[in-house]
N, C-alpha and C positions, 0 to 999 in steps of 0.2 A: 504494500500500500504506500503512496507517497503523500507525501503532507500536501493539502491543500488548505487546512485551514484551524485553527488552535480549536475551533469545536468540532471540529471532526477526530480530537483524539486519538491519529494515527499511530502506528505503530511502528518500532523502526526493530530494528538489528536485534535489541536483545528482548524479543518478542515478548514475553516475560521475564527478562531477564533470567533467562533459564540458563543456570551454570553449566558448561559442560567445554573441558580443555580440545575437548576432539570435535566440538560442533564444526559445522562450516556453510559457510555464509552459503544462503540463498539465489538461483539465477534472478534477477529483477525483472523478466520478464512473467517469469511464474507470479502467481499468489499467493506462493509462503511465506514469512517475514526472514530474515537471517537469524540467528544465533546465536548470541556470543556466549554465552554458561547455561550452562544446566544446573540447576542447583539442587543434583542428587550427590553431590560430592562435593566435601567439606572445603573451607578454603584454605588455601597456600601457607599464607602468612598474615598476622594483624601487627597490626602498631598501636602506640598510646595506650590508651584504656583496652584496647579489643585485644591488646598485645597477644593472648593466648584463645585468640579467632577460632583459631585449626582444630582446636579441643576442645575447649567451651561453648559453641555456636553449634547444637545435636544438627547433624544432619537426617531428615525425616522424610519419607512421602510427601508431604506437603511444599518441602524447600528446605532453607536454610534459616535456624532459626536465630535473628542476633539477638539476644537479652544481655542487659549490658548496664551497667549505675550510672553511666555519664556517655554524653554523644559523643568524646574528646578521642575519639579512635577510627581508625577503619581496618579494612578485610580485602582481602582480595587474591587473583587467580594469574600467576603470569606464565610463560610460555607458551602463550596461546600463537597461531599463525592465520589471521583470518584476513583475509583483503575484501573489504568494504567499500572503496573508492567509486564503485556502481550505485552506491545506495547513499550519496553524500545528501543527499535531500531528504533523508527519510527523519525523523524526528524518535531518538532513544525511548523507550517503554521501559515500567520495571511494574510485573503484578506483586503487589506488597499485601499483607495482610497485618494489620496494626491489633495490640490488645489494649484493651483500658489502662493499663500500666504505663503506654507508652507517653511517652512526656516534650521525646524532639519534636522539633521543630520541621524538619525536615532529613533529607541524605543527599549525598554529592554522591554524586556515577563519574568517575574519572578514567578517560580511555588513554591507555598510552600506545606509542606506532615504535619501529625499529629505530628509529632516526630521532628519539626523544624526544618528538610531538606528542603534545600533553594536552587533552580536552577537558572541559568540565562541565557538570549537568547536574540541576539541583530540583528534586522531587518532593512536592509540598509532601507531608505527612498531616498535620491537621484538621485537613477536610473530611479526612476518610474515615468512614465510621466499623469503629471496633467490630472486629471480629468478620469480617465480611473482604475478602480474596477481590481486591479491585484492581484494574488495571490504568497507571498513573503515567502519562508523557513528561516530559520535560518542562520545566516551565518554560512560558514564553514561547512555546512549538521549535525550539531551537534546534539545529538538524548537525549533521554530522560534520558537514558544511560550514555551519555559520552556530559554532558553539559557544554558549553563552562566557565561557572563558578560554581563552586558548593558554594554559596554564605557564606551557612552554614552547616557545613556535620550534622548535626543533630546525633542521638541517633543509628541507624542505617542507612549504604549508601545504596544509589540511594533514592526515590522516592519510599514512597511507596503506594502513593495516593495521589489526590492533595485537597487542604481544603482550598487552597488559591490562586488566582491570581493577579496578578498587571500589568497593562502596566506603563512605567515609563519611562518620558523624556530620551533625550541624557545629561541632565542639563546645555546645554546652555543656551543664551539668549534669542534663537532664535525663531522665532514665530512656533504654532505648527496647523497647518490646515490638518486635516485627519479624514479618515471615518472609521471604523472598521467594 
């Protein structure tokens, strides 16, 4: 699907954000979305608060669970090899499932490419009502393309595959209950 419009609530690359190191991206002529994790399998490494992500965070049928005392961390899966540069238009998805406990504010989806192009993408949490598997765009409909941060322009711009992802607190204090 490509973005044509912020209420049209498109979907881009990480369909659900569904973890998975072996995905691979989607032809863009088809109707399938691309990729990028499957979240049947735990992630790599965290940092800050989430420091111990890889152990802490159950990996479940459902997803990946983070429960966490403060947003001041992230998670995430590298080695990936996925070339996305077909799909620069498409606007990042992540299906979350938020509990009453949860307290952020929001999450940042950070993609990284070979060449230390660094993207960034920030997903309200707030709106969503507990307990209920919703599927949340980017704010702003911001696309692969034109991301709301380009955190580090690397060697060549845009994105030219990603080899790296992270989810990563709002860094407050606030407690983090969500399902990926």
């Amino acid at each position: 699907m490509k973005r044509t419009s912020l209420t049209a609530l498109i979907l881009f690359a990480l369909g659900h954000l569904i973890w998975s190191p072996n995905a691979l991206a989607a032809d863009p002529s088809g109707q399938s979305s691309p990729v990028i994790i499957r979240c049947d399998q735990p992630f790599m490494f965290g940092f800050g608060s989430w420091e111990k992500a890889k152990t802490d965070f159950a990996t479940r049928p459902d997803g990946i669970h983070i429960s966490a005392v403060n947003a001041q961390g992230g998670a995430g899966v590298a080695g990936l090899s996925l070339k996305l540069a077909e799909f620069g238009d498409w606007t990042p998805a992540l299906t979350l499932t938020v509990s009453e406990q949860n307290k952020a504010g929001l999450l940042n989806l950070h993609l990284t490419d070979a060449d230390g192009t660094s993207h960034t993408y920030k997903f309200g949490l707030r709106q969503l009502q507990p307990g209920v598997s919703q599927r949340v765009t980017a704010e702003f409909g911001a696309s692969l393309a034109e991301p709301q941060n380009v955190e580090k322009p690397g060697e060549k711009p845009g994105l030219q595959g990603v080899v790296n992802c992270m989810v990563i607190g709002d860094w407050s204090g606030n407690a983090v209950e969500v399902v990926l």
